[in-house]
C-alpha positions as CSV (number, residue, x, y, z in Angstrom):
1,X,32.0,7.8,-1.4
2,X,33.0,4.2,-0.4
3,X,31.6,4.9,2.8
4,X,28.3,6.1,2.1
5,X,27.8,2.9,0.1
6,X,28.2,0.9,2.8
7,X,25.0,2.2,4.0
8,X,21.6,2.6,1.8
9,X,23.8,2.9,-1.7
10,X,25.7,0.2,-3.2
11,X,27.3,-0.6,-6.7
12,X,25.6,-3.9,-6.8
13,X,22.5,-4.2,-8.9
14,X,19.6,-5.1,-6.4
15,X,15.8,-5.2,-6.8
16,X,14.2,-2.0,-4.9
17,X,17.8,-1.0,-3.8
18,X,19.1,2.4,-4.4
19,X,22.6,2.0,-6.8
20,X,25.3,4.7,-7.5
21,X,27.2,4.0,-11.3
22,X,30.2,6.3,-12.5
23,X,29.1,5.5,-16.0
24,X,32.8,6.8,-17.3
25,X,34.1,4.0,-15.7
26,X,31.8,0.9,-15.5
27,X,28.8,1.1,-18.0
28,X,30.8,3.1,-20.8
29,X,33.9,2.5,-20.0
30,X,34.7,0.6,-23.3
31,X,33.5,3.9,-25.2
32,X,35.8,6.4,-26.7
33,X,36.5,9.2,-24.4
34,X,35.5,11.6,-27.2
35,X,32.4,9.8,-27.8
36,X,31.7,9.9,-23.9
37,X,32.4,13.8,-23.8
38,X,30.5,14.2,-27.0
39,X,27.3,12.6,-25.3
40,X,27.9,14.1,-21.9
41,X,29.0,11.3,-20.2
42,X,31.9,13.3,-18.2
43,X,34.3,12.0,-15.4
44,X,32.5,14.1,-12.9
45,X,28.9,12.0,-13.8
46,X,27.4,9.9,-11.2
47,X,24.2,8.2,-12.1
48,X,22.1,7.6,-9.6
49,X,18.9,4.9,-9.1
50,X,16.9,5.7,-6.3
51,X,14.9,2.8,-5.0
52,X,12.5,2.6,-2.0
53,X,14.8,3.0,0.9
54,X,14.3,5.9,3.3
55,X,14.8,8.9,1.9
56,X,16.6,10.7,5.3
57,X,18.6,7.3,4.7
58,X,19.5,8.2,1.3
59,X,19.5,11.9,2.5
60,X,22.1,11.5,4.9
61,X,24.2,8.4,3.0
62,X,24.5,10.8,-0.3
63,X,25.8,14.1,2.4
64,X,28.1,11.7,3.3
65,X,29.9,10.4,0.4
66,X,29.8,13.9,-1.1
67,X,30.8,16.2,1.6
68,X,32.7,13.6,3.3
């Protein structure tokens, strides 16, 4: 995934820029893992914020990181 967040997707928070958060790790992180799990917030979860970049751009960024 690091790749494809060198492209449209980044970590960073940014106004009208698309951002990927793994919520088990960065926004919840402090929670209980049963409390995560209980509210769905899994190690597989990716949240993603979509913002007004191209959407081939986001398209192809997201194949990217995913498929590899």
């Amino acid at each position: 995934m690091r790749q494809a967040l060198n492209g449209t997707l980044s970590k960073r928070k940014s106004l009208g820029q698309s951002l990927v958060c793994y919520p088990s790790l960065m926004t919840h992180a402090a929670m209980p893992e049963k409390e995560r799990l209980k509210r769905g917030i899994t190690p597989a979860l990716l949240r993603l914020s979509i913002g007004i970049e191209n959407r081939n751009d986001l398209k192809r960024d997201l194949e990217k990181a995913l498929i590899g």
